[in-house]
C-alpha positions as CSV (number, residue, x, y, z in Angstrom):
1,X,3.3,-15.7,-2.3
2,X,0.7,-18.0,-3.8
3,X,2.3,-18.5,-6.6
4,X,6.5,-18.4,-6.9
5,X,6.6,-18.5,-11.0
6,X,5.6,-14.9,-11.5
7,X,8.6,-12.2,-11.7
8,X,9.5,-8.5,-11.9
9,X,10.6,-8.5,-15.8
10,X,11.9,-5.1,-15.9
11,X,11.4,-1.7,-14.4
12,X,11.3,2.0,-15.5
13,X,11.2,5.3,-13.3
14,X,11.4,8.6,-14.4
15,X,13.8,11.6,-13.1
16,X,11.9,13.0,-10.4
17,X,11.0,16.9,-10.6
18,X,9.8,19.4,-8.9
19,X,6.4,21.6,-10.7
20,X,7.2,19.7,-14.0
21,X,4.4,21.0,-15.5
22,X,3.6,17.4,-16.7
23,X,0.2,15.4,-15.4
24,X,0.4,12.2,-14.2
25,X,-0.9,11.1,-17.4
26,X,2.1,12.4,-19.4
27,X,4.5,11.5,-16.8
28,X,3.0,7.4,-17.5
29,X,3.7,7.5,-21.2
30,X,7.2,8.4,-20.2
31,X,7.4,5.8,-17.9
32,X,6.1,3.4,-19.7
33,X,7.5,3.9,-23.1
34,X,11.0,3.6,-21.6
35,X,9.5,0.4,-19.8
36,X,9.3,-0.9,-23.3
37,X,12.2,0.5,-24.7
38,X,14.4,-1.2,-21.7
39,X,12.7,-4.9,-22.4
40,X,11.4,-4.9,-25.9
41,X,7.6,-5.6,-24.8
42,X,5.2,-4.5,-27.4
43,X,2.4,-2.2,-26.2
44,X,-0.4,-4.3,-27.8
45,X,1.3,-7.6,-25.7
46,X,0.4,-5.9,-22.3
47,X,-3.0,-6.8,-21.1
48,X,-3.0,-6.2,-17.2
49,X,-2.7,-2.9,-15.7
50,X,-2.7,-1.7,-12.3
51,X,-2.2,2.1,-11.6
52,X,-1.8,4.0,-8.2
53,X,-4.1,6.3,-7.8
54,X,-2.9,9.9,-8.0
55,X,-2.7,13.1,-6.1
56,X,-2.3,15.7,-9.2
57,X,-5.7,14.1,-10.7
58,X,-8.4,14.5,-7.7
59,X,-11.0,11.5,-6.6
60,X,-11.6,10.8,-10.3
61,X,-13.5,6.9,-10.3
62,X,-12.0,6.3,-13.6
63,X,-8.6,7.1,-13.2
64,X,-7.4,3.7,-14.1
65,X,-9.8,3.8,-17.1
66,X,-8.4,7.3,-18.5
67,X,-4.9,6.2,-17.9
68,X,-5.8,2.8,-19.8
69,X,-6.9,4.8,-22.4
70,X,-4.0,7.6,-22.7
71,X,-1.9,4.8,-22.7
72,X,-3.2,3.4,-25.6
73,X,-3.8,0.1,-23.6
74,X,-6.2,-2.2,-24.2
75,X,-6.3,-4.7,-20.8
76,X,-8.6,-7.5,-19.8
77,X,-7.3,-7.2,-16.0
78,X,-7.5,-3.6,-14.0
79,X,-6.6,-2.3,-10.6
80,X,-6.4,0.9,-9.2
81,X,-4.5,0.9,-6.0
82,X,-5.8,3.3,-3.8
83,X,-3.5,2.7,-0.2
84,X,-1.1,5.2,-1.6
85,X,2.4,4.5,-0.6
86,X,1.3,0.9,-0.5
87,X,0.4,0.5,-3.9
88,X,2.9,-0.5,-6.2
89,X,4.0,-3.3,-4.0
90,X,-0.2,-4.1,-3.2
91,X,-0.3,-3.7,-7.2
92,X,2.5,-6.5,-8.1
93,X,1.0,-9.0,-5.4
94,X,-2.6,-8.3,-7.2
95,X,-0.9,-8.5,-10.7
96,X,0.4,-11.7,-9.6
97,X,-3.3,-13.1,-8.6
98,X,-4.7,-11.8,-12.0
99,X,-1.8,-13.6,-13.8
100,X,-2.1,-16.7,-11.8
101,X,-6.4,-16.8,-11.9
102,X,-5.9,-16.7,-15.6
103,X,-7.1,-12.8,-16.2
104,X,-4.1,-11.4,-17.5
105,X,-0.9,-12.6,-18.5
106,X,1.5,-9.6,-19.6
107,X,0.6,-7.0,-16.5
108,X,2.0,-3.2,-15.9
109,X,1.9,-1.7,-12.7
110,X,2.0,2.0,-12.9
111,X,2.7,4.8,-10.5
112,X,3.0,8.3,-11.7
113,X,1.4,11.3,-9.9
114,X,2.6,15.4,-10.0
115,X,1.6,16.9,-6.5
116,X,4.1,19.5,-7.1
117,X,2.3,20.9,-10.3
118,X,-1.4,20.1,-9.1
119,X,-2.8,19.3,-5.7
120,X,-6.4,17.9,-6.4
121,X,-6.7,15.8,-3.3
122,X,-10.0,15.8,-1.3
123,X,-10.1,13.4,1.9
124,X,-13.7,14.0,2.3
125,X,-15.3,11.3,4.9
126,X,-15.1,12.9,8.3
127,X,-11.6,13.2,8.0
128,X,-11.7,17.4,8.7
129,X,-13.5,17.0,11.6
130,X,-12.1,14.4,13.4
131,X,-8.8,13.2,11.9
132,X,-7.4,16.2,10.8
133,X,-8.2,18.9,13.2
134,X,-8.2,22.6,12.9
135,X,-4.8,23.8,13.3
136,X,-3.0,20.4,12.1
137,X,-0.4,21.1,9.1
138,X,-0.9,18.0,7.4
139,X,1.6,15.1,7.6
140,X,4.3,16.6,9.5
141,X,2.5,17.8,12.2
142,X,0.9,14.7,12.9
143,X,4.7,13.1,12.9
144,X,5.4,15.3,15.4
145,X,3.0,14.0,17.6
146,X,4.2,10.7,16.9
147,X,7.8,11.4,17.8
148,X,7.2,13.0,20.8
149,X,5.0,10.2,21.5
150,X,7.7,7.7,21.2
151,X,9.8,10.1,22.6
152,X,7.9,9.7,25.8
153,X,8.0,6.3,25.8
154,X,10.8,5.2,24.6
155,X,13.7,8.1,24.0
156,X,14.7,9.6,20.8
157,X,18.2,10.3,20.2
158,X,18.4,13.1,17.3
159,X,21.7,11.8,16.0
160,X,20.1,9.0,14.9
161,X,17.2,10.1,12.6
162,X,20.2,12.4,11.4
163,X,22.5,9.9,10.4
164,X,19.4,8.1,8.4
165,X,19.0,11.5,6.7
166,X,22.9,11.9,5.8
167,X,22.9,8.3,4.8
168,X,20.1,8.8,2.1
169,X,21.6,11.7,0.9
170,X,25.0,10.3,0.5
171,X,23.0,7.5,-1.4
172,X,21.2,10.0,-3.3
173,X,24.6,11.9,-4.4
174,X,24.8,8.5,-6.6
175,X,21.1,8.9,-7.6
176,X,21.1,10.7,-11.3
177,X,17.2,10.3,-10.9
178,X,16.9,12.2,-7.9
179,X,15.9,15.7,-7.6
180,X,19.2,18.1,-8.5
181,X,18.6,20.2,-4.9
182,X,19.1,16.8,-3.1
183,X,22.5,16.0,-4.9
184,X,24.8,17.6,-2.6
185,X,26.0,16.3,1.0
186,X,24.5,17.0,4.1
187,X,26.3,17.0,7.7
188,X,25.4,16.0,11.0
189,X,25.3,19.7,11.8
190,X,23.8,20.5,8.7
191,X,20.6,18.4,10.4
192,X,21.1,19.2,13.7
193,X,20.4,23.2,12.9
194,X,17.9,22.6,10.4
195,X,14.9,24.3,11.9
196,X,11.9,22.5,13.4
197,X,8.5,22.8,11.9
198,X,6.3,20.3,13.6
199,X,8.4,20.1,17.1
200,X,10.6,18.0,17.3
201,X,10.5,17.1,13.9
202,X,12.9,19.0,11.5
203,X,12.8,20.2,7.8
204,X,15.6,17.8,6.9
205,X,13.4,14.8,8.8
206,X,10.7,15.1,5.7
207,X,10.2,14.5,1.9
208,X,10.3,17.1,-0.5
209,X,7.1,16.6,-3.0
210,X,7.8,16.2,-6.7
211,X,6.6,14.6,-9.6
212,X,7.7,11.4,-11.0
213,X,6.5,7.8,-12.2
214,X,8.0,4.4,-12.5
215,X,6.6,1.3,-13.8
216,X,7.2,-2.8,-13.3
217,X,6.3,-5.9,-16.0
218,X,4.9,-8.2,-14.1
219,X,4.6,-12.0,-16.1
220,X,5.2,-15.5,-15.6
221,X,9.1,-16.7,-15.6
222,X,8.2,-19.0,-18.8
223,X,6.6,-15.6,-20.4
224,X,9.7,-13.4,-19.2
225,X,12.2,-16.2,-20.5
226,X,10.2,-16.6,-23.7
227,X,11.0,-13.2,-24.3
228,X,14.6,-13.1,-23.8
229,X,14.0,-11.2,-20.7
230,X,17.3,-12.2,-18.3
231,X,16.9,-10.1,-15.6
232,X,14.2,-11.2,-12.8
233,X,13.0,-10.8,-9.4
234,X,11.1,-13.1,-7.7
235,X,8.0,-11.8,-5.2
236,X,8.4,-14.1,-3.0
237,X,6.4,-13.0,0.0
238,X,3.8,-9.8,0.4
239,X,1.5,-9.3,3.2
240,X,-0.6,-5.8,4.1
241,X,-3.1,-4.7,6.5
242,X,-5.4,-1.4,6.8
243,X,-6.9,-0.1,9.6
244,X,-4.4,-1.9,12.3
245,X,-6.4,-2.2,15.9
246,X,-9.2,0.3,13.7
247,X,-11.6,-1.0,16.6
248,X,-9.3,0.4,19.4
249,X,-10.7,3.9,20.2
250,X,-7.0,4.9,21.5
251,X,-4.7,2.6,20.2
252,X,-1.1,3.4,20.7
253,X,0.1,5.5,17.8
254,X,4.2,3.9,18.1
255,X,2.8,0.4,17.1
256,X,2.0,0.0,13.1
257,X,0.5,-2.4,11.5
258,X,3.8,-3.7,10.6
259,X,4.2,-5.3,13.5
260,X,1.2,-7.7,12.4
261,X,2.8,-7.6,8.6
262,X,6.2,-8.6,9.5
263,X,6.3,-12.0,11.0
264,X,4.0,-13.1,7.7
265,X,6.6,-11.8,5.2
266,X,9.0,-13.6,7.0
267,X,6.8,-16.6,7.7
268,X,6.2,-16.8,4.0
269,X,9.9,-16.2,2.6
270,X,11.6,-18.2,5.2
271,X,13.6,-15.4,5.7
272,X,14.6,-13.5,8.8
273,X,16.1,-10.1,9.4
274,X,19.6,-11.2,9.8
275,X,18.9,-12.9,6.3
276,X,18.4,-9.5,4.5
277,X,20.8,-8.1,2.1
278,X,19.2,-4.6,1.9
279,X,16.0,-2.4,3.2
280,X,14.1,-0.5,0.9
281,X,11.8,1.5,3.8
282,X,8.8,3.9,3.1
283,X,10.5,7.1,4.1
284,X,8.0,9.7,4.1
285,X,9.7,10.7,7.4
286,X,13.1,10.0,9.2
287,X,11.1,8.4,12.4
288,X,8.8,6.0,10.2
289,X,12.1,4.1,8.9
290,X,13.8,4.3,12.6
291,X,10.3,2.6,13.5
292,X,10.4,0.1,10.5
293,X,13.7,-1.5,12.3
294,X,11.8,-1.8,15.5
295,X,8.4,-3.5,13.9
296,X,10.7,-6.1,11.7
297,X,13.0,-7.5,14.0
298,X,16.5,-5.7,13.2
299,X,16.2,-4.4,17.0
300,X,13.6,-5.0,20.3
301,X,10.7,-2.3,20.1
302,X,12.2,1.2,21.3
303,X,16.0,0.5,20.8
304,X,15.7,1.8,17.0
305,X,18.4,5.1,17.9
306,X,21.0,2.7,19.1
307,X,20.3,0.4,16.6
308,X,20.9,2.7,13.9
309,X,23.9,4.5,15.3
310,X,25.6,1.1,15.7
311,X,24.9,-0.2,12.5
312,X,26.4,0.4,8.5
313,X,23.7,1.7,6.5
314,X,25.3,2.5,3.7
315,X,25.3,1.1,0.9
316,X,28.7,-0.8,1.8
317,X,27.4,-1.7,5.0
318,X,25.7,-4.6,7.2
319,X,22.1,-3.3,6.1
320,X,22.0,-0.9,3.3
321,X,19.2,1.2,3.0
322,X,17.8,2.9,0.8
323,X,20.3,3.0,-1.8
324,X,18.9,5.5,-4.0
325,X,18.4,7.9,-1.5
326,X,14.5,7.1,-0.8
327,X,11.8,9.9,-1.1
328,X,13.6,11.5,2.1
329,X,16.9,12.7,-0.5
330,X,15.6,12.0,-3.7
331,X,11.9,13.4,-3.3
332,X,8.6,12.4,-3.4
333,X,6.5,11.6,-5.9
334,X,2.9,12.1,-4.6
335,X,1.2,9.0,-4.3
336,X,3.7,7.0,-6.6
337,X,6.6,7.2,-4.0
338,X,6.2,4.2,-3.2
339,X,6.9,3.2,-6.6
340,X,10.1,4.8,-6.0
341,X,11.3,2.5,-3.0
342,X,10.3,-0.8,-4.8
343,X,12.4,0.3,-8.0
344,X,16.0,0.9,-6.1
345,X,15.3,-2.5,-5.1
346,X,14.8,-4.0,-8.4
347,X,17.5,-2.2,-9.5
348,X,19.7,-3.3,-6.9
349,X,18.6,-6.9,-8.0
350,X,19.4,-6.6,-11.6
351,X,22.8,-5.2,-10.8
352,X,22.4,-2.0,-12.2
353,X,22.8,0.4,-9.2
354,X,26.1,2.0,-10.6
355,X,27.9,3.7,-8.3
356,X,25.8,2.6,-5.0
357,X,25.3,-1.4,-6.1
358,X,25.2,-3.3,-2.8
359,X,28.4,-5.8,-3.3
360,X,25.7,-8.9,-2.3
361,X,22.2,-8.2,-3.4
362,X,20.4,-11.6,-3.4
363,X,17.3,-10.5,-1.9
364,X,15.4,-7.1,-0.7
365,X,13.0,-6.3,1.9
366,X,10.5,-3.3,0.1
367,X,8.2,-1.6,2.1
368,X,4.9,0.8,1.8
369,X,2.9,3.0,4.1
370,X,-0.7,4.6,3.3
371,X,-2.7,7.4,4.7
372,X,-1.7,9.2,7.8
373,X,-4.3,9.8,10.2
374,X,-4.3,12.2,13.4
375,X,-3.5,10.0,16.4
376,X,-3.0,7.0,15.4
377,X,-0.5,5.2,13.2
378,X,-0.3,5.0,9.9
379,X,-3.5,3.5,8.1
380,X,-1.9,0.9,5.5
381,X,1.3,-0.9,5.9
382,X,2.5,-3.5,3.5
383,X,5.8,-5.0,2.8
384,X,7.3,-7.6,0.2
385,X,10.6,-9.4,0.3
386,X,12.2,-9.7,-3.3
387,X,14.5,-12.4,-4.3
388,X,17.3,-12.4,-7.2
């Protein structure tokens, strides 16, 4: 990052639900007034905000305005994020720009969104023509095209996306925040006769949508230390990209933008991935985080199955991941879920993660993934390495 001073101050994320009845509106305010509760902040002390654009509310243009305002905010910095799963992360890297250009200096980055209650979403563009074809099922289907695509090319052992599916769900048995119908174990032959909807992708290969929200403080280490604030993370590196190899009529849909996004993360942190204490994926789908392996460096590029059935996942393990469970086992909220991902890590990093705290969590590796389009890979991809 530009600038190493700025920290995570503390974090807040909600119990995620399924048709809470709440908007994403009401589901901020409970975000963020535990937020305030957990570090003390006064509201009237908070003058950056950044909020992910939501699902549940439709294309509304002032959707960071109207949450400003039903939050009772009053900032002199606003964002709205709108690369979905990439957001919160692409919200604390902006945060930190507006804190170190002088614009803000107490920020809030907010992701709340109810999908599960209301679905106001409209793609427009030529999206229905062209990207999502008649006949196409949304997400799942087009994830089925991608794993047979790597499939094809590469091999797909089965087992493998099932043991990333058991893993999160033993992790999300530990997970009081996850949704109640996740918190029970789940078997290799549990998966393995779970019944395909977008072949050869399987129910138990997807998220569940729900509602939920979580927030981060954002603010300089002297601010956060002014404050009493103790607990800290460090952003140390972020990078993103949109529209990987957009110019290529027919690029090859197993090769994300990741692969462009990785090697700058690690550039920038001076990390690598033998250096990582845990991985905090976007898991909208069991392939996407067998893939993430691949496009960081934790295997070569189509040995992610025997990567992952050689390797510790748990939360005990060589590589934990995603120790809450991710949005595979604890569910999905909308367009905050990646929200969701980031917070396990700070918690993780605090030392609060209870019954699942990795045993040596310096430093996490947080990932986010935006917009799926038909036939190609996944239109944002952004990741951020964390440091205690």
């Amino acid at each position: 990052m530009a600038r190493t001073d700025v920290v995570i101050a503390g974090f807040s994320e909600t119990k995620v639900a399924y048709q809470s009845g709440r908007s994403a509106y009401g589901l901020a305010g409970l975000a963020l007034s535990d937020l305030l509760e957990r570090t003390g902040i006064e509201k009237k002390e908070i003058d950056g905000l950044s909020v992910t654009l939501a699902l549940s509310e439709g294309s509304n243009p002032f959707f960071a305005v109207y949450m400003a305002d039903a939050l009772g905010l009053e900032p002199t910095w606003l964002n709205a994020g709108g690369i979905g799963g990439c957001s919160a992360t692409g919200g604390v890297a902006r945060a930190i720009s507006a804190i170190r250009d002088g614009m803000c200096r107490v920020a809030v980055v907010m992701s709340a969104d109810a999908p599960s209650t209301a679905w106001r979403s409209n793609y427009g563009a030529y999206r229905p023509e062209f990207q999502d074809p008649q006949g196409v099922q949304g997400p799942p289907a087009t994830f089925g095209l991608l794993m047979s695509r790597y499939d094809h090319q590469y091999g797909l052992d089965p087992r493998a996306l099932g043991k990333i599916a058991i893993t999160q769900r033993e992790h999300a048995l530990h997970n009081p925040n996850a949704l109640e119908k996740f918190r029970k174990p789940l078997t290799m032959d549990d998966y393995l006769a779970s019944r395909p909807i977008a072949d050869p992708l399987r129910i138990l290969d997807c998220v569940m949508f729900c509602d939920g929200a979580n927030a981060f403080l954002v603010m300089s280490e002297e601010e956060a230390r002014a404050r009493g604030l103790e607990k800290m993370v460090r952003p140390t590196a972020y990078a993103e990209v949109t529209n990987y190899r957009g110019s290529d009529a027919a690029p090859d849909i197993t090769e994300s933008g990741f692969y462009q996004v990785a090697p700058k993360v690690f550039g920038k942190s001076g990390l690598s991935p033998a250096d990582i204490d845990m991985f905090q994926p976007y898991d909208d789908f069991t392939v996407a985080v067998l893939m993430q392996f691949e496009a960081f460096g934790f295997c070569r590029t189509g040995q992610g199955s025997a990567y992952v059935n050689d390797t510790d996942l748990s939360y005990r393990g060589s590589l934990p991941l995603n120790t809450g469970g991710g949005q595979i086992s604890a569910g999905q909220p909308g367009l905050a879920s990646g929200g969701l991902n980031l917070a396990e890590a700070v918690r993780q990093l605090f030392g609060e993660g209870g019954e699942r705290q990795v045993a040596r969590a310096r430093n996490a590796l947080v990932t986010g993934i935006g917009v799926i389009p038909y036939g190609r890979n996944w239109g944002c991809s952004a990741a951020m390495i964390l440091e205690a």
